[in-house]
C-alpha positions as CSV (number, residue, x, y, z in Angstrom):
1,X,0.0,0.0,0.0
2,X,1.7,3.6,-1.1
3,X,1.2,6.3,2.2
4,X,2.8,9.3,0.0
5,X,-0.8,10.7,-0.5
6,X,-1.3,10.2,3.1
7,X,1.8,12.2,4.2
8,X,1.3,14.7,1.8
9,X,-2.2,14.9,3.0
10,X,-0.9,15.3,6.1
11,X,1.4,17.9,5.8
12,X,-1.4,20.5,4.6
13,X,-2.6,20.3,8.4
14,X,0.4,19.7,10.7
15,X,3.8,20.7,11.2
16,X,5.5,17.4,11.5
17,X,4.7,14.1,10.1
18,X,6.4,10.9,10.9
19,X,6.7,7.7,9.1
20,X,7.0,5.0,11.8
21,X,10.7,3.5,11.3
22,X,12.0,6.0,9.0
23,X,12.0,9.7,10.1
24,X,10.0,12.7,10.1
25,X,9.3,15.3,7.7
26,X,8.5,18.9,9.1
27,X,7.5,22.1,8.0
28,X,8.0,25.7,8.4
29,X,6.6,28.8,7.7
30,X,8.8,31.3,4.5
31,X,7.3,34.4,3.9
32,X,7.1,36.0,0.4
33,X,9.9,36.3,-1.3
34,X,11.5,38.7,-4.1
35,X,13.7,37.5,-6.5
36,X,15.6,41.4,-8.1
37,X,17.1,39.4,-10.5
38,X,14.5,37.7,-11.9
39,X,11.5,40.4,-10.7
40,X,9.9,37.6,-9.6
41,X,7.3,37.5,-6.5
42,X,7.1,34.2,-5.1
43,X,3.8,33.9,-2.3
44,X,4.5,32.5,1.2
45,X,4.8,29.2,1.4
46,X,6.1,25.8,3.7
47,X,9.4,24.7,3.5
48,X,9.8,20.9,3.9
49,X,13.0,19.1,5.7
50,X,13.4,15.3,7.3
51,X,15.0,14.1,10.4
52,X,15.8,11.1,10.7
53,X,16.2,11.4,14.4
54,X,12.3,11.4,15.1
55,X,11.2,7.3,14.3
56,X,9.1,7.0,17.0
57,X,5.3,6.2,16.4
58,X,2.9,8.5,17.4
59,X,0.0,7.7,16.1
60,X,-1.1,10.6,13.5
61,X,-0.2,8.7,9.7
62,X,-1.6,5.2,11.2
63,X,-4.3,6.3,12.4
64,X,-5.1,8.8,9.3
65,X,-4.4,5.7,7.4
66,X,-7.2,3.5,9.1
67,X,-9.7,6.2,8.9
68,X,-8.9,6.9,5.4
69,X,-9.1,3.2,4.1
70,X,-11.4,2.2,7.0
71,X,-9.3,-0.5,7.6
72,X,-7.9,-1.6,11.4
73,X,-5.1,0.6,13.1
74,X,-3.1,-2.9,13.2
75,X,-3.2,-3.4,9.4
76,X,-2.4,0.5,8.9
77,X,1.0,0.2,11.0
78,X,2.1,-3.0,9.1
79,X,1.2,-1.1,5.6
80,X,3.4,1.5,6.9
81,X,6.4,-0.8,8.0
82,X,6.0,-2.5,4.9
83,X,6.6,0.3,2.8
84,X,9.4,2.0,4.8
85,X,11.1,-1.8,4.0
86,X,10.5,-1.3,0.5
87,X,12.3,2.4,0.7
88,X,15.2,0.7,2.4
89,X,15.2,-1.7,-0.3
90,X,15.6,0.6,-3.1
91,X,18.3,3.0,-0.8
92,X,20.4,0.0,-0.7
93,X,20.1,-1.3,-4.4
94,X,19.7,1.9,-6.1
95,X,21.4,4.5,-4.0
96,X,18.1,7.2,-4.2
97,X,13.9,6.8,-4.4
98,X,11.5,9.4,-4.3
99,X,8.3,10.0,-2.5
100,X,5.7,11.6,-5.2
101,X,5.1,15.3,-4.4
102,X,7.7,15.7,-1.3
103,X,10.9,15.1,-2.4
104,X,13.6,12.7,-3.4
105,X,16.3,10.7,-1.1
106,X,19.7,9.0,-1.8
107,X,23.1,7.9,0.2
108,X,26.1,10.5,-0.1
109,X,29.6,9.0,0.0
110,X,29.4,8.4,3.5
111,X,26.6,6.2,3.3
112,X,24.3,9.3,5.0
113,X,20.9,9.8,3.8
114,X,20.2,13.1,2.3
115,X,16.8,14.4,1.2
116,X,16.0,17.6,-1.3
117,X,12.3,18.5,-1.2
118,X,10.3,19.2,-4.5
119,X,9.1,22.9,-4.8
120,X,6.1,22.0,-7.3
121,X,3.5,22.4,-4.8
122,X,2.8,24.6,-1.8
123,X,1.3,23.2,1.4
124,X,0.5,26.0,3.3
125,X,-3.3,26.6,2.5
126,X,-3.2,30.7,3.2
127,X,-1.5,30.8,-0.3
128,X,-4.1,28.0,-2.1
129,X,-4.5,30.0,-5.6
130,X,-1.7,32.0,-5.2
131,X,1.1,31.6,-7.9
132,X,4.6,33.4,-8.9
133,X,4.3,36.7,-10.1
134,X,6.9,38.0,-13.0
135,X,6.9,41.7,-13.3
136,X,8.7,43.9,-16.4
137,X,11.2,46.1,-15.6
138,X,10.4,49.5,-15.0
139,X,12.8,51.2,-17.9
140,X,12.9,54.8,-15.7
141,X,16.4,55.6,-17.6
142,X,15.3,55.5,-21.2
143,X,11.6,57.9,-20.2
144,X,14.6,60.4,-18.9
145,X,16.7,60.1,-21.9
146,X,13.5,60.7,-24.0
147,X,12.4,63.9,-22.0
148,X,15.9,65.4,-22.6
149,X,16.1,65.2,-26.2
150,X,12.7,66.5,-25.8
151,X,13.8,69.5,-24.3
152,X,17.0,70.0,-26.2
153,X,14.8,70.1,-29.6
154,X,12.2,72.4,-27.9
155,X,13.9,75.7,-26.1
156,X,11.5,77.9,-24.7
157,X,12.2,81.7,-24.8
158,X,10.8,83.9,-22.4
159,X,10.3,87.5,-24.8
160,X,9.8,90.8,-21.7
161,X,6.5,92.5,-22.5
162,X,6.8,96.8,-22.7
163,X,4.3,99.0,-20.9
164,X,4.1,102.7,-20.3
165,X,5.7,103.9,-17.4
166,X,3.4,107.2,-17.5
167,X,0.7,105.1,-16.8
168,X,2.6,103.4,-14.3
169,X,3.0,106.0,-12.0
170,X,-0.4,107.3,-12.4
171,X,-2.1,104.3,-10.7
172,X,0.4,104.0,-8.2
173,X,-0.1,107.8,-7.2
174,X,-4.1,106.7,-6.9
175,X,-3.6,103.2,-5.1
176,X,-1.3,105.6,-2.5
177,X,-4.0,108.0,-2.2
178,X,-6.8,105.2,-1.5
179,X,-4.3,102.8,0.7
180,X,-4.5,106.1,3.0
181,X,-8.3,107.1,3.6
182,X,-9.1,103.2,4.1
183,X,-6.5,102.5,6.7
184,X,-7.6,105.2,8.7
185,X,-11.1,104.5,8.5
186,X,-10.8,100.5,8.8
187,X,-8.2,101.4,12.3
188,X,-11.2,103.0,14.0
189,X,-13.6,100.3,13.2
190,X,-10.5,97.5,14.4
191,X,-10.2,98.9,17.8
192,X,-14.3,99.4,18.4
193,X,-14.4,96.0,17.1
194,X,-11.7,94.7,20.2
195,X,-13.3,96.6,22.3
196,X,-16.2,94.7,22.0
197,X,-15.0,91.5,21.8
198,X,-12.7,92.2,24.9
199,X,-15.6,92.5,27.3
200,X,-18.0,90.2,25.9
201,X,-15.3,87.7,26.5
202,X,-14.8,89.1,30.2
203,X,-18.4,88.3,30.7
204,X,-18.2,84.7,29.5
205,X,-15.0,83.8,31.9
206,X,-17.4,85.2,34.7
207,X,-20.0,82.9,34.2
208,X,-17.9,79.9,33.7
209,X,-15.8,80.5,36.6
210,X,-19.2,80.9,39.0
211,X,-20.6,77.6,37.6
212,X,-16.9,75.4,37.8
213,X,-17.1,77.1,41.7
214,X,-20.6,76.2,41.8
215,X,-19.8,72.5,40.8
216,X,-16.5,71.9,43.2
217,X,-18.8,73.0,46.5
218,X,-21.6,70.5,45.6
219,X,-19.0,67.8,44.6
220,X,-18.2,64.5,47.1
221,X,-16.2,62.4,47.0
222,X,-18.3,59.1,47.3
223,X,-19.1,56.6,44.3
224,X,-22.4,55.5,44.4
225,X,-21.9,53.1,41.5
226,X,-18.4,52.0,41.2
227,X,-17.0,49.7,38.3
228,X,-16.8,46.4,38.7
229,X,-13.3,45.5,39.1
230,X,-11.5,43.6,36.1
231,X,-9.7,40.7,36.3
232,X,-6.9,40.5,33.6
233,X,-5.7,36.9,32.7
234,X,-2.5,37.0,30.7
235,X,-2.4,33.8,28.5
236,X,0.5,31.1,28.7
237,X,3.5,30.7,26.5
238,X,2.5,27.5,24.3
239,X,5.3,24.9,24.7
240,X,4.0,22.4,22.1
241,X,7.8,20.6,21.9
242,X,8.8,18.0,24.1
243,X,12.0,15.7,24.4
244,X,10.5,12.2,26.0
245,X,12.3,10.4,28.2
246,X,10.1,7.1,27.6
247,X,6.8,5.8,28.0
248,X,6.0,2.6,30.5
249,X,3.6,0.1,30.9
250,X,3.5,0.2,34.9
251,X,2.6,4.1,36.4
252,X,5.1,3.1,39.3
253,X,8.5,2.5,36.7
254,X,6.4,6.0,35.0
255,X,6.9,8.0,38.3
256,X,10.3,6.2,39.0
257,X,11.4,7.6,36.1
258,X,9.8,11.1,37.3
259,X,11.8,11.6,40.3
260,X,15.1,10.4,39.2
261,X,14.8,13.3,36.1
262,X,13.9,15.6,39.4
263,X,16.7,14.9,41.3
264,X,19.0,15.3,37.9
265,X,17.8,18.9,37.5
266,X,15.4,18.5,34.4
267,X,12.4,20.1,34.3
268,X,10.4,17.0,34.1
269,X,6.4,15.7,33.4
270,X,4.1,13.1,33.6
271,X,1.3,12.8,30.6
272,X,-1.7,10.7,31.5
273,X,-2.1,7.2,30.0
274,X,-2.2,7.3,26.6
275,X,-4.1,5.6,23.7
276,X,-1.5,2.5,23.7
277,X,-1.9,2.1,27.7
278,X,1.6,3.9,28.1
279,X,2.6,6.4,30.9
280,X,4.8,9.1,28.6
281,X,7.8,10.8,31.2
282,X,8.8,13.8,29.5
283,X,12.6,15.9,30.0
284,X,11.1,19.2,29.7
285,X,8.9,20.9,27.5
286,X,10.4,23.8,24.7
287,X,8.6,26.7,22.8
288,X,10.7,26.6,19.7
289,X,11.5,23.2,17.6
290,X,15.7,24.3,17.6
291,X,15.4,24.7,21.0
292,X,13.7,21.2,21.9
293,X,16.0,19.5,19.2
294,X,19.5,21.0,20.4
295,X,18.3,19.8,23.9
296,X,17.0,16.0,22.9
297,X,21.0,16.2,20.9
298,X,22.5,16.9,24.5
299,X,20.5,14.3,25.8
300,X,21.1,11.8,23.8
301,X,25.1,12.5,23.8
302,X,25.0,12.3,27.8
303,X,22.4,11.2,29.5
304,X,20.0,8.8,27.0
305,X,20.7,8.1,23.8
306,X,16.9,6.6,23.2
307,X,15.2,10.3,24.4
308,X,12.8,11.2,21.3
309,X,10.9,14.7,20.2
310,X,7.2,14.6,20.4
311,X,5.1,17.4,19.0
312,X,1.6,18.3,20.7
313,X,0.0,21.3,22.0
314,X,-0.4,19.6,25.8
């Protein structure tokens, strides 16, 4: 049974996928991007990597798998081992496979696996519909060039128009004249007209000031109706990363487990039972996947080398 479809399904709605056996592929978040070069726009979009550090099963491709083909969780992890056999198969014979739609794996000389993700389709459904965008250069240097020849092969002269200087001196002998008899009438009417507005404005600031002393001796000082007060409730920091230390049948080896990780200085938890009947003891808990991953790499080098990273909002 192929699970491509199923992972790439899978990967429209979640940040990390894990095939069982194998490794994990997870996602993050690339905003636009502008290519000068090119004048290209290219929409946001999910970049895809794999770790092959994250095997452990938790649940999410089986159990999409059973509900898809409706067929028991059982069957769906076996369909999954066998095709994760059949990937080994061809990385051994053929040196490289590919997984339709995510991206295509192979050994380097050193016998590592390395993967390179395919860019043909875009799983982060903000940007469903949205494509790349080429846009023509904007030629501002040839519209200049053109607007100075322009101007070269146009000149404009400016030619000084003649007027009579008799008549010149006539008017301004009558705007003189005129500029005279209206400034002395229009300062008589200027000062009757402060006048006026100087003491109705006196009158004004008299009634306001009685009415503000009015209002401060019939003020108190008691609330009849106070607010309710508000409680403010600042949310907490999500911390959907965790490094497990391992999950146990018995609670009693799952709280063992606990206090030893106590007494070593880690911030440990306890989850409840899960689906499998397991008791999950956790290192500590991360906000960021670099963070949780450099940590579950310290842990493995020096304390246990099994210590996995399990994503869930808790």
């Amino acid at each position: 049974m192929k699970i491509e479809q199923y992972i790439s399904q899978l990967l429209y709605r979640y940040q990390c996928v894990t095939v069982p056996g194998f490794g994990a592929f997870l996602t993050e978040f690339q905003s636009a991007q502008l290519d000068a070069n090119s004048h290209s726009f290219y929409p946001p979009k999910k970049l895809i990597s794999f770790n092959p550090f994250i095997k452990n099963n938790d649940g999410l491709l089986a159990n999409h798998l059973a509900q898809t083909e409706k067929i028991p969780y059982e069957i769906a992890v076996n369909a999954i081992q066998n095709e994760v056999a059949h990937w080994k198969n061809k990385l051994q014979d053929l040196g490289y496979f590919s997984i339709t739609n995510i991206g295509n794996f192979s050994l380097n000389s050193d016998k590592n696996l390395v993967f390179v993700p395919l860019d043909q389709i875009n799983y982060l459904k903000e940007s469903f519909g949205l494509s790349t965008l080429v846009s023509p250069a904007v030629k501002r240097e040839q519209y200049k060039e053109i607007v100075e020849e322009l101007e070269e092969k146009a000149p404009i002269a400016f030619t000084p128009e003649k007027r009579n200087s008799n008549n010149l001196v006539k008017y301004a002998a009558i705007l003189v004249v005129s500029l005279g008899l209206t400034s002395a009438i229009g300062y008589q009417v200027y000062e009757n007209y402060l006048n006026q507005i100087e003491q109705d404005t006196l009158v004004v600031q008299t009634n306001v000031q009685k009415k503000i002393n009015q209002k401060i001796q019939e003020a108190t000082f008691f609330i009849s109706n106070p607010l309710p007060s508000v409680t403010l409730t600042v949310p907490s920091e999500k911390m959907p990363y965790h490094v497990v230390a391992g999950a146990f049948r018995l609670e009693s080896n799952a709280e063992n487990a606990y206090h030893s990780l106590l007494k070593l200085g880690f911030k440990a938890k306890r989850l409840p039972k899960n689906n499998h009947n397991l008791f999950p003891v956790l290192y500590g808990s991360y906000t960021s996947y670099t963070e949780a991953h450099e940590a579950m790499k310290n842990i493995q080098k020096l304390d246990n080398k099994d210590a996995w990273l399990l994503i869930e909002e808790l």
